[in-house]
N, C-alpha and C positions, 0 to 999 in steps of 0.2 A: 514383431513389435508394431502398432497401431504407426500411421503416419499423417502426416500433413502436408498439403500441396498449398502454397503460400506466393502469394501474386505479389512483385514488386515494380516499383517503375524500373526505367530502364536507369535512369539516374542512382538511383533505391540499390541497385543491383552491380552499378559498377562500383559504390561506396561500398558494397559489403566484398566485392571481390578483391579490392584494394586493402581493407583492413584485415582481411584474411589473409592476406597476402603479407602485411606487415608483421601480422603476429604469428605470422609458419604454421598456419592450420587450415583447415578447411573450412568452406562457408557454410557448410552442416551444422559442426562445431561449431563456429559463430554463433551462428542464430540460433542454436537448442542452447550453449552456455547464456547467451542473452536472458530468452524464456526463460531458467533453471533461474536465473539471480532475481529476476524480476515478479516468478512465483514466489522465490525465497521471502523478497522484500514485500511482500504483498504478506503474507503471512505473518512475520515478525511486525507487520502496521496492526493487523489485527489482533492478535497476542497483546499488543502492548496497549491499543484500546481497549482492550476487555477488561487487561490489568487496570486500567486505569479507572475503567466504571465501578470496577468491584473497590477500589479503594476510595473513591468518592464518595462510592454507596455507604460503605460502612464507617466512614469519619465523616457523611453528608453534615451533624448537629457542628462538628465543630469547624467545619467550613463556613457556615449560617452564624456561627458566633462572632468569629475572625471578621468575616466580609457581611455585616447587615444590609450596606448598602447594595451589594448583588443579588440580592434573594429576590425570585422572580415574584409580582405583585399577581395574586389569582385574579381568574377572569370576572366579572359580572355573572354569579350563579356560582362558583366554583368554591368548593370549601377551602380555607387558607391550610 
């Protein structure tokens, strides 16, 4: 399995030996469940921006109806 060598302070280092210590695991575990939640939550941000493009895109007219005052004003040269 591919690995990673990850530089902490010496501060950085007794906080992770301490919380591992708290929670009965290892500092491995720590910090690979840390990265694993924090890919997680990185993915579900994305997922749910996408969802969110795709349904703006496709209700964009009655967004524009709703909200006239938000509709961005085009540029000088830009078709409306």
């Amino acid at each position: 399995m591919p690995a990673l060598n990850v530089e902490f302070s010496e501060r950085e280092l007794a906080d992770l030996r301490a919380i591992a210590k708290e929670r009965g695991t290892s500092m491995k575990a720590l910090v690979r469940e840390a990265a694993a939640a924090d890919i997680a939550r990185h993915r579900a941000l994305k997922e749910g921006a996408e969802t969110f493009r795709a349904f703006f895109t496709a209700h964009a007219e009655e967004f524009a109806a709703a909200f006239p005052d938000d509709e961005a004003v085009p540029a000088r040269g830009e078709a409306a």
